[in-house]
C-alpha positions in Angstrom: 4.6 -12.4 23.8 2.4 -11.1 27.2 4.1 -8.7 29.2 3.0 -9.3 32.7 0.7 -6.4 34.6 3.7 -6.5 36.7 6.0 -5.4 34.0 4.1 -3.2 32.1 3.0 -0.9 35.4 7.4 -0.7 36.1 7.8 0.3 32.7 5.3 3.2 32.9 7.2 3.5 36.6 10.5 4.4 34.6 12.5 1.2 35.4 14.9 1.0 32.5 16.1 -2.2 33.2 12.5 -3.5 32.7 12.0 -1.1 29.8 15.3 -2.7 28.0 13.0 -6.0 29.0 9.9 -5.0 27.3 11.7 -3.6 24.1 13.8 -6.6 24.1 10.4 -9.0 24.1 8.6 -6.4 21.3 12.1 -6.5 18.9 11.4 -9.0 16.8 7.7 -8.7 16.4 8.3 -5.1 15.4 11.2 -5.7 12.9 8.4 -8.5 11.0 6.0 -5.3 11.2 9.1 -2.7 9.8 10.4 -5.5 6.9 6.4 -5.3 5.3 6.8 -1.5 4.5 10.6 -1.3 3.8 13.8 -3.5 2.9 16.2 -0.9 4.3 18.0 -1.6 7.4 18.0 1.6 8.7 14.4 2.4 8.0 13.3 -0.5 10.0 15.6 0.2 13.1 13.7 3.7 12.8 10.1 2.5 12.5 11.1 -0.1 15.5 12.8 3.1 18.0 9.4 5.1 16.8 7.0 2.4 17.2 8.7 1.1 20.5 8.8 4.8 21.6 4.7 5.2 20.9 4.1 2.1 22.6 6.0 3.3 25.7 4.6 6.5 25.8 1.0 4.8 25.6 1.3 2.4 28.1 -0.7 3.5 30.6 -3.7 3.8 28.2 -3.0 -0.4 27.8 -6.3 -1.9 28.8 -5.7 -5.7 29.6 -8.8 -6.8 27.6 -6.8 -6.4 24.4 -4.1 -8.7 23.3 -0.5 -7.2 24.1 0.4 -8.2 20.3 -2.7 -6.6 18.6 -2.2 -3.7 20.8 1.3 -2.8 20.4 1.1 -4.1 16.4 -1.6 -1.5 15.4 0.4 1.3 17.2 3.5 -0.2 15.2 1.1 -0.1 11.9 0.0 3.3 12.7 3.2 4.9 13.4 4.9 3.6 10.2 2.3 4.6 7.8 2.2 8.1 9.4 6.4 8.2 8.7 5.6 7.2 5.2 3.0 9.7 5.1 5.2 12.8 5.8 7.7 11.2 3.2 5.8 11.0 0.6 4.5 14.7 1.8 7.9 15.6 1.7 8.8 14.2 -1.3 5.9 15.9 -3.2 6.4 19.1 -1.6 10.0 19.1 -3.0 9.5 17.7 -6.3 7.7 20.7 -7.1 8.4 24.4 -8.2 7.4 26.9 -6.0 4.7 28.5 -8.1 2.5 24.9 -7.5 2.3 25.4 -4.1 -1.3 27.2 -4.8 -2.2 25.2 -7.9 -3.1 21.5 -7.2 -3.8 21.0 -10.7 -0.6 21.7 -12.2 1.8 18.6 -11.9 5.4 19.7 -12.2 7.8 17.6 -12.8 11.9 19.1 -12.5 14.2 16.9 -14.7 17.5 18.4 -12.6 19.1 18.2 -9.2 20.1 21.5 -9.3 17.0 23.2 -10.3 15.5 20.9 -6.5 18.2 22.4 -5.3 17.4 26.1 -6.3 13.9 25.4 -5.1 14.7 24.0 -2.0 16.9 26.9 -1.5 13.9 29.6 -2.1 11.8 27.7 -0.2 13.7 27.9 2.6 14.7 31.7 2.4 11.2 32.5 1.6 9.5 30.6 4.5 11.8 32.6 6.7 10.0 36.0 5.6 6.6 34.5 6.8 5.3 35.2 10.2 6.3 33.0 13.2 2.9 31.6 13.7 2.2 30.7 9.8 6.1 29.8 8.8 5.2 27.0 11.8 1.6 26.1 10.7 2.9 25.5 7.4 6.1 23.8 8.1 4.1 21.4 10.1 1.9 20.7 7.5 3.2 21.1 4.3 7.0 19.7 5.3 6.6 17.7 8.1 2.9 15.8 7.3 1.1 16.6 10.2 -2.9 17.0 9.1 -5.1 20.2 10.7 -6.8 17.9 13.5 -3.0 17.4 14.4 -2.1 20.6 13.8 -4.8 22.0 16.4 -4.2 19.4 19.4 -0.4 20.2 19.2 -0.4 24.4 19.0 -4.1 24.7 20.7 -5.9 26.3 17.6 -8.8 25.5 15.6 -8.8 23.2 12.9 -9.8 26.2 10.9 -7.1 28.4 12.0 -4.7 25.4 11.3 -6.3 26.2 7.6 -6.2 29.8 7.7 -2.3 29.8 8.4 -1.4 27.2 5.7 -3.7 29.2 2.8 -1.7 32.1 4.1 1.5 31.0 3.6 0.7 30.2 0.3 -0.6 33.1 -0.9 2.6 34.9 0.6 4.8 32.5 -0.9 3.0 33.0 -4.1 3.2 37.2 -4.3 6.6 36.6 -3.2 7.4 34.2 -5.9 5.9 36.5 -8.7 7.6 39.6 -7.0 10.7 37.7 -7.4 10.1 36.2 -10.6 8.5 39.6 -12.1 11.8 41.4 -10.9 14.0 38.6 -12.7 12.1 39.3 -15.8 12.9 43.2 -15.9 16.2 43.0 -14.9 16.9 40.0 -17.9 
């Protein structure tokens, strides 16, 4: 599997029928890639879309030298283990109580559906009360698994900024959290 020079310089051209051609030539080696990291069939149609997609938008940085096949497989690698990154980031982040947000130490573990769902639910009221700027920050990194380096490139902030949001969401989310819970406690 070598895409021509030809081929590859018509997909970075926009010519779909050539695109279809090169995704069409990548399937099956991507699927083998998908099937190591999961067993669902919908999983692997997404990492192939998202792999494919990377590799698309990165054609142009292609340098000849370097197989096709090593070249498009690492991007495949890559992309997949950042999906099952922000899984398991967003798995963590909802298996735990609100109030561990600013406690690494404490592992929480919630026994019932409902009480995820109560969570989940004050989560997403509460992030709503945070600024613009750090309800973002945050979501980016806390919910959807992007890391600070990321985090910079995409909104044009420092690295430390990046940290400065996320540690102030946190302590927000925490006075509100013992607001709320302090309130429940007199009213009870």
């Amino acid at each position: 599997m070598k895409p021509t020079e030809e081929l590859i310089e018509q997909c970075i051209a926009g010519k779909r029928k050539e695109q279809e051609h090169l995704y069409k030539m990548l399937y099956d080696f991507l699927v083998s890639i998908a099937m190591s990291y999961s067993s669902s069939h919908e999983e692997i149609i997404d990492y192939v879309n998202k792999s494919f997609l990377k590799i698309y938008l990165n054609l142009k940085k292609y340098k000849t030298e370097v197989p096709f096949q090593a070249w498009s497989g690492k991007i495949a690698h890559n992309v997949i283990r950042d999906e099952l990154r922000k899984q398991k980031r967003h798995k963590r982040l909802f298996s735990l109580k609100p109030e561990s947000f600013w406690n690494h130490s404490e592992k929480v573990q919630i026994e019932e559906d409902v009480q995820k769902n109560e969570d989940q639910e004050w989560l997403n009221i509460n992030l709503n009360a945070l600024p613009n700027k750090t309800r973002e920050i945050f979501t980016l990194y806390a919910i959807k698994g992007y890391g600070h380096k990321e985090i910079s490139h995409m909104m044009t902030i420092s690295e430390g900024t990046s940290h400065w949001h996320v540690n102030q969401a946190k302590t927000k989310l925490k006075e509100m959290y013992n607001s709320q819970t302090l309130n429940l406690k007199h009213r009870g």
